[in-house]
N, C-alpha and C positions, 0 to 999 in steps of 0.2 A: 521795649515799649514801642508803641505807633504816635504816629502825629495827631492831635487831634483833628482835624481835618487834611485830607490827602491833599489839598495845595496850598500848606502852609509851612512857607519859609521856617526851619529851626535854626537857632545860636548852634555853634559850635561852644561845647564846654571840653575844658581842659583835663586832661589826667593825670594823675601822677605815673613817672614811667615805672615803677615799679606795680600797681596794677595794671598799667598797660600790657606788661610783659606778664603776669596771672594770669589777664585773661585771655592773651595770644596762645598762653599753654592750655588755653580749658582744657585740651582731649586729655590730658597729663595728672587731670584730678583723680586725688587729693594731694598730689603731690607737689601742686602750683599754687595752695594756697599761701597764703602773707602770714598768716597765724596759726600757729603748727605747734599743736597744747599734745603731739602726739611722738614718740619716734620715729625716724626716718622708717625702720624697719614694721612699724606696725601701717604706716601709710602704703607701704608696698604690699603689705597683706592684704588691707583692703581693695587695694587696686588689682592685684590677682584675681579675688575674690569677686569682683566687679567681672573681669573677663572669664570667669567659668562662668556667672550665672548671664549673660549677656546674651546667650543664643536665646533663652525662653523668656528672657526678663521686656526685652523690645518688639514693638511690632517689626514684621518685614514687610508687610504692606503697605498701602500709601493712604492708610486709616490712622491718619496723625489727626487727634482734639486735643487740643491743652487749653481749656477757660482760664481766661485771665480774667481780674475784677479787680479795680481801680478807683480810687478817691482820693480827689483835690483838697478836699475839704472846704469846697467854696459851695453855697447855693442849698437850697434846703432838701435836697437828693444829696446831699454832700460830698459834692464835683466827680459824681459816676463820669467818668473817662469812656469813649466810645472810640472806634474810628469810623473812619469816612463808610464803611459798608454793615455799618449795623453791630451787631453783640459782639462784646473782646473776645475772642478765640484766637489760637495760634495752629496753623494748618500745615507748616511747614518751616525749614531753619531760616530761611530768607524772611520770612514773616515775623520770628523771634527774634532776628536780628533788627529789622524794622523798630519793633516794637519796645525793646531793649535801649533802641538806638545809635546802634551800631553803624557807623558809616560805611567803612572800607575794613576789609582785615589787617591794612597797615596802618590805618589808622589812629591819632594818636589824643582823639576828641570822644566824645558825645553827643549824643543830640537833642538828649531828653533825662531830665533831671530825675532821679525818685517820685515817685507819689509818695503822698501820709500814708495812704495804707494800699496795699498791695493783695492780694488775693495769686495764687497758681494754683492750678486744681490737675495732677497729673490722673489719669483715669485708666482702665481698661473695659471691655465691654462685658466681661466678668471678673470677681475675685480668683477663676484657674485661665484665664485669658492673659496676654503681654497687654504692659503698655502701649495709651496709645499715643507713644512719643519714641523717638528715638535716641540711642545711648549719645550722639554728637548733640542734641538740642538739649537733654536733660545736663549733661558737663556742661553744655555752655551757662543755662540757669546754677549752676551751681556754682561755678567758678566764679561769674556776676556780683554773684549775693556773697561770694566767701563763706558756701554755708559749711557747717562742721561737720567733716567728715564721718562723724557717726549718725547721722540720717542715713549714708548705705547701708548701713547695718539693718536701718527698718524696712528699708526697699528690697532685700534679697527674699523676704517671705512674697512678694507677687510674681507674675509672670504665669506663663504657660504651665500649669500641672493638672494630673490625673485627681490626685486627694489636696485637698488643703494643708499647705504648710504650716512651719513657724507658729503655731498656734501656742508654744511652750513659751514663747521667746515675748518677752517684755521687757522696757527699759524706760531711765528717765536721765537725760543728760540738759548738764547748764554749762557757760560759756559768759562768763564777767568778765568787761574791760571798763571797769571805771574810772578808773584814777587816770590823773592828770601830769603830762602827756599820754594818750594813750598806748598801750602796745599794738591797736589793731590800726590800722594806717587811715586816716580823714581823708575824705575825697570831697569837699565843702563843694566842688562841682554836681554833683552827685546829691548832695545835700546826706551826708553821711557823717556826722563828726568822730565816727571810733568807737566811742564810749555807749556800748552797748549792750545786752544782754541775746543769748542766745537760750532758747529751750528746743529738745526735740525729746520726742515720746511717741509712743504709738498706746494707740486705745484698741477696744474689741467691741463688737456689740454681735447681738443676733437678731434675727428678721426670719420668719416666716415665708418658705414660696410658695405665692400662689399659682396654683394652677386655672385655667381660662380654656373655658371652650371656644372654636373657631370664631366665633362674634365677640369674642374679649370678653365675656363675659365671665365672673369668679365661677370655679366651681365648688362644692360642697364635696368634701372625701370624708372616711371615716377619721376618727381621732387617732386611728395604727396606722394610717395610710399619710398621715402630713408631716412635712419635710421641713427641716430648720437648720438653718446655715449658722456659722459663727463669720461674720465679718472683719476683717480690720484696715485699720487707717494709720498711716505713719503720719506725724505732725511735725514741720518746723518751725518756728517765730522767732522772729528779728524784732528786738525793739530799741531805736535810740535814745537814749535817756535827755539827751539837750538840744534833739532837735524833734523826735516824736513819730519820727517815721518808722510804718510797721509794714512789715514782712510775713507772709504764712505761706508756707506751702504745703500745700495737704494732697496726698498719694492713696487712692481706695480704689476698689475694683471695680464699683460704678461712681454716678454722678450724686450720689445721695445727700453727702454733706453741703455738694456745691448747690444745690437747690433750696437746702437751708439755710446756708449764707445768702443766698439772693434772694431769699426771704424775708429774714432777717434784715437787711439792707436796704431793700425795695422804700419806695418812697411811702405807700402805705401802711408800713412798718413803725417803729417807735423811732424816733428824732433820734433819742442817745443812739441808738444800733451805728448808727451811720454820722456821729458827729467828731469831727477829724480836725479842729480847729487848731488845738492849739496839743501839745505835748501832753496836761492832764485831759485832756476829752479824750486823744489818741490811747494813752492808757487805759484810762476807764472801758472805753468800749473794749481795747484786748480782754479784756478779764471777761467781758461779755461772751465773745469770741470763746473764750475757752468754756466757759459752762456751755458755749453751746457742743461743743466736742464731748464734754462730760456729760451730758443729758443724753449725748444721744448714743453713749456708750450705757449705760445704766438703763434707758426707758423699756428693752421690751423684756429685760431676765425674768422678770416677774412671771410673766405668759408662759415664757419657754421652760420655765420650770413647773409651774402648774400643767402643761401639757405634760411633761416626765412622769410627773404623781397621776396624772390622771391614765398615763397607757401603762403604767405598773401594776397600778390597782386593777386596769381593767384585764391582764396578763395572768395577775396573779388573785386576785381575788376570790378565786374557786378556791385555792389551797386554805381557805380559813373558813371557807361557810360551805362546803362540800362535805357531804354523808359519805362513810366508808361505810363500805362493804352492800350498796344499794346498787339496780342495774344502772339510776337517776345518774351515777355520778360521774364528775367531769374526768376522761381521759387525758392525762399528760403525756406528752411526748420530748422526746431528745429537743427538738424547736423551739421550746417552749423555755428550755433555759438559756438555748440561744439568745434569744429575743430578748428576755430578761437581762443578761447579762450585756448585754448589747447597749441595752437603756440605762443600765448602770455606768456603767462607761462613760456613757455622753452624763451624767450625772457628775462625775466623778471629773471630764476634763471641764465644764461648766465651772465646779468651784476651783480648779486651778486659775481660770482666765478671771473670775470673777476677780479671785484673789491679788492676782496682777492687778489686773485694773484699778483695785481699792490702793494698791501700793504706788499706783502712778499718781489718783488723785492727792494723795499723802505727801507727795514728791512736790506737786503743784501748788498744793494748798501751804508748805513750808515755806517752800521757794519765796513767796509772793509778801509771806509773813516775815519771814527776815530778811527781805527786799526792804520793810520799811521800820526796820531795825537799826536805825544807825549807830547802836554797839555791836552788831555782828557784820552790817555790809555796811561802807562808807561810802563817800562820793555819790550815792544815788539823791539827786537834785528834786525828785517829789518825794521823795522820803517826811519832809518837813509839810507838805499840799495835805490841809486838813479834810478837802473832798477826798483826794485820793485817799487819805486813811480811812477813811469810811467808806469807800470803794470795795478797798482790800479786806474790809471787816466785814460788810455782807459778803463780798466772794467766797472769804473762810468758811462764813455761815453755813453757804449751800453748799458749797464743796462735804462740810460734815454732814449733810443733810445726807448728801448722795453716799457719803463711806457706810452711814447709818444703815440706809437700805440697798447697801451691796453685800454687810457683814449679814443681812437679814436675811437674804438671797442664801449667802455662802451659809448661813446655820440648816436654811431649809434644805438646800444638795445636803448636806453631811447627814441629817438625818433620812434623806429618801434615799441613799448610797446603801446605810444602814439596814432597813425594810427593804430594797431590795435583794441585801446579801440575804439577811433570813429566811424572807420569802422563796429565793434561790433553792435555799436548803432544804424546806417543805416541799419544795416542788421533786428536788432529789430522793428524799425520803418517799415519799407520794410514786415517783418511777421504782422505785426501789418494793414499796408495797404490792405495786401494780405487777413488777415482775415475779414477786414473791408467789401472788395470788393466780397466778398464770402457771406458774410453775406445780401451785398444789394442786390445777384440776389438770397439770398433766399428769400428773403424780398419780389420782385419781384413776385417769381414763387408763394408765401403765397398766394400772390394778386391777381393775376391769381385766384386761387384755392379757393381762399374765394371767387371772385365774380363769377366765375359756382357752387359754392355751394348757394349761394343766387339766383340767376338763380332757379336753381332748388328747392330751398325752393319754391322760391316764386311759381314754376311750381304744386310742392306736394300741397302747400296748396291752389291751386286753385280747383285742384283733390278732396283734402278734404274736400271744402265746396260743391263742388258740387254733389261728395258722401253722403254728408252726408244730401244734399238738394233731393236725391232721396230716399235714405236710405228707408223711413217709408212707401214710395207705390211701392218701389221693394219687400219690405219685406209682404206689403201686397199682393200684386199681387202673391208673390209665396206661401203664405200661403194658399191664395184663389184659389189655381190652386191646389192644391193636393186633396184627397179623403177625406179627413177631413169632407169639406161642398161643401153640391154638391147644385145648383141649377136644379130646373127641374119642367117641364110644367106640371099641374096637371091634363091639356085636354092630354095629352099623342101624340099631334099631332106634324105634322111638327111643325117646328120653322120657317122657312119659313114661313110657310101660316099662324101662330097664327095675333093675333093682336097683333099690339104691345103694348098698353095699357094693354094687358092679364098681370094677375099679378102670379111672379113663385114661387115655393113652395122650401125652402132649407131644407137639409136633415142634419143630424151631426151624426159622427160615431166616438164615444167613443175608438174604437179598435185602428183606424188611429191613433187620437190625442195621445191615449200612446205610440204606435211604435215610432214616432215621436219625443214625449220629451224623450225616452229610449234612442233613439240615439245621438241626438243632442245637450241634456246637457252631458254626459258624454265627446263628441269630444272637447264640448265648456273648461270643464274642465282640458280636457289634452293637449288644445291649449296655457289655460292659462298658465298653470304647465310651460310646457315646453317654453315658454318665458320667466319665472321668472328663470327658473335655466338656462338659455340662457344670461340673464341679467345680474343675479350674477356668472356667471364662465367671463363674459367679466368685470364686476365690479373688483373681486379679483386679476384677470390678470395684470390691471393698475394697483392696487398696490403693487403690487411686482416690475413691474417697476420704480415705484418712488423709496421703501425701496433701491432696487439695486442704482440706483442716489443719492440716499444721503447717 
């Protein structure tokens, strides 16, 4: 805590030396706390646990905000707490020590009592950002409050990541010290009497990003083109039942909720938000406090699910009013189920979180109900406060209001998970037609091409018997037409005027005949050649082609 004015004298308040020495060990949480509902050995898990996730979980920067928000419950702003330089924020551990009231680290005092009700808003500058607080000032807040070691459990989903975490993980834990003497230790300094209740839980919500052109201004994208986050928040509350002082610490990746409590709160707000007087006002307004966490877990599903139906439909809607076998109709591709099945997905972890979250409100809304059950929980002191029964009777109210239209949510995913597998399926059958149909006009153009290849077989091989039926008196005719062998008249007269019974004398010329075979076996041998290495460079080719195919 801080002083309320920077030159104002505070009391020294006394401690008991056994929180003394708690909070001497804060770095040692959860192992220092006074109230240990856990094994030694599961507290060391979680403190291991705490040291792997540590490098991504805190900032290393010197980008520390931790909002703090404060009331007295005196005045009709209901004693907002400030210090001497304006809005409660904590910028550093010397500050939260300040603020805390922490004098000296050996210290064996106080300096600043509890407020009624407490506000810590730990943040990051996104949900895949660190905190902007560091692992010594968050143990020191924890060790303080004595909060229940299973709030780590809800801080391991933030920090530094590429995808969103922990989006499976949901919980709801309580922590009763009623009865009298209590087991958790009274600090009447402190204004703390023991006997208290603890809740921690984490909620989800989802938000829409917009995008903004260089003047801030929204832009307008298509309905496949916009982006939706699942959010979460870890929540802790403290509430003492005989003296009325409350406790929240609430851990989100922005500042969203803490804007709505300072909303909420703000002096032009409603009276009750911010009325801290006495033990039943400080109750009633918690219960405030938490529908505001539950509304604001619940308010945008609605959208984020009609956007899912609406880019489904628009993904797939071809597959049911689309003509088969027109050139009009819609081509599908491999992408196409991508994308589909992509939106099913986000369908599909939608009604898991939804579902959590209906089980936390369940968790909340029982709690609160056999809170003022005095045959299931005793000792609680408004249990008998006929406001506060009516309190707790409208919270129940809306708390069912909200399961109402989360199970309404969860029916609409299950049935768009649905129509998308289907539509899935049409769209496969559809590639599968489409291949089919691609396939018969190859099938088609084959046939085409095989019968002008038979065409023309059957053309070559007419070519080739009739070649090959001239073949032997082409080959004589030109043999017998060269200088090889001559005929000639051995009366040396015309050929005209011979008779033609005259019979002619053939000559043969050895010199011919060599020229001849000199030339025409060697061309014949390098005709052959070179169709063999014509054959096998086209041979090796195809199989390279296949090795590559298989």
């Amino acid at each position: 805590m801080a002083a309320q004015a920077s030159n104002t004298s505070r009391p020294n308040l006394q401690l008991p030396p056994q929180f003394e020495d708690s909070y001497k060990d804060f770095e040692l949480y959860p192992a220092n706390i006074l109230l240990k509902n856990s094994y030694e050995a599961a507290l060391q898990a979680q403190r291991a646990r705490l040291d792997d996730f540590s490098p991504r979980l805190f900032t290393k920067s010197n980008s520390i905000y931790v909002p703090i928000r404060e009331f007295t419950g005196v005045g009709n702003n209901g004693g907002l707490r400030r210090t001497g330089n304006g809005p409660n924020k904590i910028i550093d551990d010397n500050s939260l020590k300040r603020w805390l009231g922490d004098a000296t680290p050996s210290s064996s005092y106080a300096t600043v009592e509890d407020p009624k009700c407490r506000f810590i808003f730990i943040n990051g500058d996104s949900s895949r950002d660190p905190l902007n607080i560091t692992r010594q000032m968050l143990l020191r807040i924890l060790s303080y409050h004595q909060v229940n070691p299973a709030y780590l459990d809800f801080l391991f989903v933030f920090g530094s990541q590429n995808e969103a975490r922990g989006l499976r993980f949901s919980g709801f834990h309580e922590q009763m010290t009623f009865a009298r003497p209590s087991r958790q230790l009274p600090i009447p300094s402190l204004r703390r009497s023991g006997r208290q209740y603890q809740l921690t839980y984490n909620l989800k919500s989802v938000a829409r990003k917009m995008r903004s052109n260089p003047r801030g201004q929204p832009i307008r994208v298509p309905i496949s083109e916009m982006q939706w986050s699942i959010r979460q928040a870890a929540i802790h509350h403290q509430f003492d039942v005989e003296i009325g002082t409350t406790l929240w610490i609430v851990t989100q990746g922005n500042l969203d909720i803490f804007e709505r409590v300072v909303q909420m709160t703000a002096v032009h707000g409603r009276k009750e938000d911010r009325a801290f007087a006495d033990g039943p006002e400080c109750f009633r307004t918690s219960l405030t406090t938490h529908l505001l966490y539950c509304y604001w877990s619940i308010e945008e599903w609605r959208w984020y699910i009609q956007w899912l139906e609406d880019v489904i439909d628009t993904e797939t809607g071809n597959v049911l009013y689309s003509a088969r076998g027109i050139k009009e109709q819609h081509e599908y591709r491999p992408q196409d189920i991508q994308s589909v099945q992509y939106h099913e997905d986000r369908a599909k972890e939608a009604i898991m979180v939804l579902e959590t979250n209906t089980d936390v409100l369940i968790s909340i809304r029982d709690f609160y109900i056999r809170l003022m059950n005095p045959l299931k929980i005793k000792d609680f002191d408004l249990a008998t406060n006929t406001t506060c029964q009516e309190s707790v009777n409208a919270f129940a109210t809306k708390i069912d209001d909200m399961i109402s239209d989360s199970r309404m949510q969860i029916a609409r995913a299950k049935l768009l998970t649905q129509i998308a597998a289907d539509r899935k399926n049409l769209i496969i059958q559809f590639l599968q037609g489409q291949a089919t149909e691609k396939m018969e006009g190859l099938t088609r153009i084959t046939v085409k091409i095989s019968q002008a290849s038979q065409r023309e077989a059957i053309a070559m091989r007419i070519i080739t018997v009739v070649t090959l039926l001239y073949l032997p008196a082409t080959f004589v005719s030109t043999f017998f037409s060269t200088d090889i062998i001559k005929y000639q008249n051995p009366g040396g007269g015309d050929e005209s005027t011979s008779d033609l019974n005259s019979q002619y004398m053939g000559s043969f010329s050895q010199v011919a005949m060599d020229r001849w075979l000199q030339v025409t076996v060697p061309l014949t041998i390098l005709t052959i050649l070179g169709a063999g290495y014509a054959f096998y460079k086209i041979d090796q080719s195809a199989k390279r082609d296949i090795e590559k195919l298989q």
